[in-house]
C-alpha atoms as one frame of an Amber mdcrd trajectory, in Angstrom:
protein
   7.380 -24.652  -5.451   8.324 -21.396  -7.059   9.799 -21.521 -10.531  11.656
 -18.586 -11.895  11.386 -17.675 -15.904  14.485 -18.095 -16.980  15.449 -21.904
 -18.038  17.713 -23.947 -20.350  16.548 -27.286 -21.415  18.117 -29.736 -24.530
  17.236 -33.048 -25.914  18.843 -35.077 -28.741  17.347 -38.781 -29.639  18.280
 -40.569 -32.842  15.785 -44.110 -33.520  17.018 -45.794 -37.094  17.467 -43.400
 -39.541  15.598 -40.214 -37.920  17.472 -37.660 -35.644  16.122 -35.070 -33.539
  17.564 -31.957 -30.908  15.136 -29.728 -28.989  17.032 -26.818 -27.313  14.939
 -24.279 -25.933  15.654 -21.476 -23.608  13.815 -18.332 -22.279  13.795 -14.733
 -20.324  10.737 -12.844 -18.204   7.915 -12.198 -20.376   4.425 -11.066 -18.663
   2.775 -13.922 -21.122   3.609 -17.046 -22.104   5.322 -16.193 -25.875   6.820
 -19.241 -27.920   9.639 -18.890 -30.775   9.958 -22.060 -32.796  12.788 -22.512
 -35.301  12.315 -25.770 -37.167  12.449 -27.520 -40.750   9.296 -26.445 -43.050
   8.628 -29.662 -43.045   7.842 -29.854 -39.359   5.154 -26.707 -39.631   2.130
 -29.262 -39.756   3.206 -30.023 -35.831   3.627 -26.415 -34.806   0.140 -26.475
 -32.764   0.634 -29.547 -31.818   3.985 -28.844 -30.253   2.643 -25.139 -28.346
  -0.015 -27.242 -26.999   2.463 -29.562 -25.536   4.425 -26.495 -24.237   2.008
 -25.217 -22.602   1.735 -28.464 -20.101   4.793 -27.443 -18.779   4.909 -23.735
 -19.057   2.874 -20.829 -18.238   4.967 -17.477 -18.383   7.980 -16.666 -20.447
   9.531 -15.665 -23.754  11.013 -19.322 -25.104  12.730 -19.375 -28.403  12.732
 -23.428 -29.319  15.374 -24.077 -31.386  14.355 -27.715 -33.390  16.543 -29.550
 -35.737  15.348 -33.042 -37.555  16.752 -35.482 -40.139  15.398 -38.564 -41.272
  17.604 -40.517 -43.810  14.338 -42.449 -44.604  13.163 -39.441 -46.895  15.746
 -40.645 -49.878  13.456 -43.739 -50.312  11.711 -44.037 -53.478   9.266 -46.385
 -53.912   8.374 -47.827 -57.602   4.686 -48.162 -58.774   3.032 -49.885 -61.633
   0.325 -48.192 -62.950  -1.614 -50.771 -64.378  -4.433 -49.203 -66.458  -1.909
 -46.671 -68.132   0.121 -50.275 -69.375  -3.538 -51.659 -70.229  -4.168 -48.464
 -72.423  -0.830 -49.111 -74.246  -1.577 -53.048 -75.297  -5.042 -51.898 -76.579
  -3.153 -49.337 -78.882  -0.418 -51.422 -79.949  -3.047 -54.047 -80.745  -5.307
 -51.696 -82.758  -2.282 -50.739 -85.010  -1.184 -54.496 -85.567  -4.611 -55.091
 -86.937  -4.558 -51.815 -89.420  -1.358 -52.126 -90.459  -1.276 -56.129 -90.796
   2.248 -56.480 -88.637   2.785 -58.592 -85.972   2.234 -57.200 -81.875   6.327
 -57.698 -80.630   6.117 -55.737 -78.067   7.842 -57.013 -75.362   7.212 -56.602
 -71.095  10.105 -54.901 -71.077   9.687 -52.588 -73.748   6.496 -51.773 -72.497
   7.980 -51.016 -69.420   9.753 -47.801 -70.304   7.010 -46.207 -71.735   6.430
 -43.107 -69.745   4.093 -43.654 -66.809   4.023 -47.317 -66.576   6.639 -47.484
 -63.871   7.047 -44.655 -62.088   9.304 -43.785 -58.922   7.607 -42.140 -56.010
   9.355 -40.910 -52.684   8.382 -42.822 -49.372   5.806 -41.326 -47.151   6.580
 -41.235 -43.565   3.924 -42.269 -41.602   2.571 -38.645 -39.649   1.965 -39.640
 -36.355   4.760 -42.016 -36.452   6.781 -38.815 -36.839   4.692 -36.742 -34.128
   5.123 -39.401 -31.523   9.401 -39.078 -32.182   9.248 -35.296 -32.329   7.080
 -35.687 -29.028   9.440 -37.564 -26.995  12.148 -35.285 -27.963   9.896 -32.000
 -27.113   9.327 -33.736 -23.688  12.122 -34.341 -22.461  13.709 -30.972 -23.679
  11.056 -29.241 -21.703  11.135 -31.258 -18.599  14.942 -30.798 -18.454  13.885
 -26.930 -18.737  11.302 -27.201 -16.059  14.401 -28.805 -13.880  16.244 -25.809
 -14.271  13.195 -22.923 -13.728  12.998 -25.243 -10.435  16.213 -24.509  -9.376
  16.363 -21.135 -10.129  12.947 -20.471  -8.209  14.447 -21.989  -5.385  17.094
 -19.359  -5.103  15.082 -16.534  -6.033  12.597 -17.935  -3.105  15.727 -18.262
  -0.846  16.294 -14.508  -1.512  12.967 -13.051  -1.313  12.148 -14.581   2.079
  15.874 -13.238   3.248  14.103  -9.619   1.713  11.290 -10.311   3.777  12.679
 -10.489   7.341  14.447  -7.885   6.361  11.563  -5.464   6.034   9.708  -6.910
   8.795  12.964  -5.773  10.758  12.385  -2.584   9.514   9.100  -2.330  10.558
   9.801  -3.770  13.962  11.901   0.011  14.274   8.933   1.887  12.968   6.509
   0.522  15.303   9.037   0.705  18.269   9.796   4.584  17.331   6.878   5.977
  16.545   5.370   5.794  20.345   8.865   7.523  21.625   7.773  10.349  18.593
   4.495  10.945  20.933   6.386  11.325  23.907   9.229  13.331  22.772   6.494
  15.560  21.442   4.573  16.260  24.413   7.991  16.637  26.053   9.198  19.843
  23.409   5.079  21.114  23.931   4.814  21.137  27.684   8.516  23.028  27.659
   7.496  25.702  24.782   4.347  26.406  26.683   5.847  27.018  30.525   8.694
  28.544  28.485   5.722  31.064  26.740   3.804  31.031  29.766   6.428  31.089
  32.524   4.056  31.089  36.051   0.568  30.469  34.153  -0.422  26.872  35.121
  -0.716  24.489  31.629  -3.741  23.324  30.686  -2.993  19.041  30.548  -6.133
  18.890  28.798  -5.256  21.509  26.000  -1.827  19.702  25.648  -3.280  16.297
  25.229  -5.390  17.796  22.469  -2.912  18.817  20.644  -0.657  15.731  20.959
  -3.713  13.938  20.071  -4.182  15.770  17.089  -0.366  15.918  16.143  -0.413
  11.922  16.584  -3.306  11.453  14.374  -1.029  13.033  11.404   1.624  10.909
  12.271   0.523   7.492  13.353   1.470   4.152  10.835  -0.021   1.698  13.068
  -2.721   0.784  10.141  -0.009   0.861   7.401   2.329  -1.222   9.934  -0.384
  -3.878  10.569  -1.270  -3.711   6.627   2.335  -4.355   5.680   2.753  -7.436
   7.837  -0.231  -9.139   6.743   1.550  -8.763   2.947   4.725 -10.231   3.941
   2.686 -13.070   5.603   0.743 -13.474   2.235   3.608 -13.309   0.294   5.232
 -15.694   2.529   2.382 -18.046   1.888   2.104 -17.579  -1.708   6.454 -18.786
  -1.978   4.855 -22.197  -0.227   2.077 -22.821  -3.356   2.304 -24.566  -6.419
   1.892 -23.385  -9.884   2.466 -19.784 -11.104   3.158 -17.171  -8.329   4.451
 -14.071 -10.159   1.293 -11.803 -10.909  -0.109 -12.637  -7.401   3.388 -11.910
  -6.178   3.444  -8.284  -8.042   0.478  -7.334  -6.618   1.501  -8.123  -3.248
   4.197  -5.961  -3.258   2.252  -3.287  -5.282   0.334  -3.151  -1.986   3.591
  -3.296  -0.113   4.646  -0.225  -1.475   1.635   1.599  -1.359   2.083   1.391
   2.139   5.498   2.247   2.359   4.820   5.780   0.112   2.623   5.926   3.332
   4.343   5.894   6.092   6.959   7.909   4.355   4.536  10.974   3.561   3.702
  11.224   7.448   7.028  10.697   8.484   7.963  13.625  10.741  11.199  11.875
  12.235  14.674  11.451  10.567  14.980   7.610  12.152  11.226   6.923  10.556
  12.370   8.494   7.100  15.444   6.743   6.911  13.783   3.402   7.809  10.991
   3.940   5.445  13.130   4.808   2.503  15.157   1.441   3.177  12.004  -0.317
   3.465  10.543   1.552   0.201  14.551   0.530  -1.695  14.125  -3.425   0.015
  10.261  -3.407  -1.235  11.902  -2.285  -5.063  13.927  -5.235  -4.746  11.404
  -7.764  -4.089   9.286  -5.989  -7.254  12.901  -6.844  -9.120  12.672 -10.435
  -8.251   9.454 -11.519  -8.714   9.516  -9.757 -12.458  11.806 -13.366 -12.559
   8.793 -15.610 -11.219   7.076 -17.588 -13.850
């Protein structure tokens, strides 16, 4: 299963009083590159959260767009510090002895001295927190994987449609280039008794030279060559996990080929047929730029 680089995937959960959306989206890269937009407060899970990417992706340029709220932050929580309140008796007690005056000081007078109660904001338990993000990051990313899915499925629809077109092409290339031979023994034997008029033609000096001429000519290697790339490209739209540098060398080698047959083409039908092949090979490098 092919999967092309370009997805869409969102997520929204809300649990109590915590909210999350995930929305992430991406375009071709040659690596896997990762945006992430989120609260500050969410930094701590940044490597957490490209390490969880990176189970579902391998190629692409994602911007992750993450937005969180969690009522539960407004809590305060109040705290008795008892030695600070212990420190306070003992000095109220010491100046009721030196200045002979009775100790009336009250709970809760002692209570609003500074630092005997104080008000502290709720901490939110941190992988309590990770495991919410996590299920939101999930599902955001497997509803992006759903999409690459589809989209590989139509770019793997067109590419093999690319394919039988070129092998079509070189079905014409192969079938022409034998008629080339013969046509050019034809125009040789008839320049020669046309030069020669009565002399008798030497077959063996005109197979030579056909020989020779075919030798300049011939694409039989680069034909044979190009249909074993289709047939590994054809194989490599049938296996799982990430296709696309595999894929642009194929057709690195595809072209190669095709530059080839064009350089030694010395017929108008060949030429023509090679630069189609060469434009269809171009489109196939187009594609797979899109395969993760």
């Amino acid at each position: 299963m092919i999967k092309s680089m370009t997805g869409f995937g969102r997520s929204e959960i809300s649990e109590g009083q915590r909210k999350i959306s995930v929305e992430m989206k991406s375009v071709n890269h040659r690596y896997l590159e990762a945006g992430i937009k989120m609260p500050k407060k969410l930094n701590i899970f940044e490597a957490r959260i490209r390490d969880l990417l990176k189970k579902y992706v391998q190629r692409g340029k994602i911007d992750i767009f993450i937005s969180y709220e969690d009522l539960s932050e407004n809590k305060v929580n109040l705290k008795y510090n008892s030695d600070i309140a212990t420190e306070y008796m003992n000095i109220f007690r010491q100046m009721a002895e030196q200045f002979h005056m009775a100790n009336d000081v009250s709970i809760g007078a002692l209570s609003r001295y500074p630092e005997v109660i104080a008000m502290e904001e709720a901490q939110p338990d941190e992988e309590e927190v990770w495991h919410f993000i996590e299920r939101a990051i999930s599902e955001a990313c497997e509803k992006f994987v759903q999409t690459r899915v589809i989209e590989g499925e139509n770019l793997k629809s067109d590419l093999l449609k690319k394919l039988d077109h070129m092998e079509h092409l070189i079905a014409f290339i192969e079938t022409r280039s034998p008629e080339i031979m013969k046509e050019y023994r034809n125009k040789l034997e008839n320049k020669v008794k046309e030069l020669l008029s009565d002399t008798t033609i030497d077959e063996a000096r005109i197979a030579t030279e056909v020989i020779i001429y075919a030798d300049k000519i011939c694409v039989d290697e680069e034909t044979v060559r190009l249909r074993s790339h289709i047939a590994h490209a054809r194989q490599c739209l049938e296996e799982e996990g990430g296709i696309g540098r595999k894929m642009d060398f194929i057709a690195q080698e595809m072209n190669r080929e095709a530059n080839t047959i064009l350089s030694k083409a010395n017929d108008i039908d060949i030429s023509n047929h090679a630069i189609d092949l060469k434009t269809e090979i171009e489109k196939v490098r187009e594609q797979i730029q899109n395969i993760e």
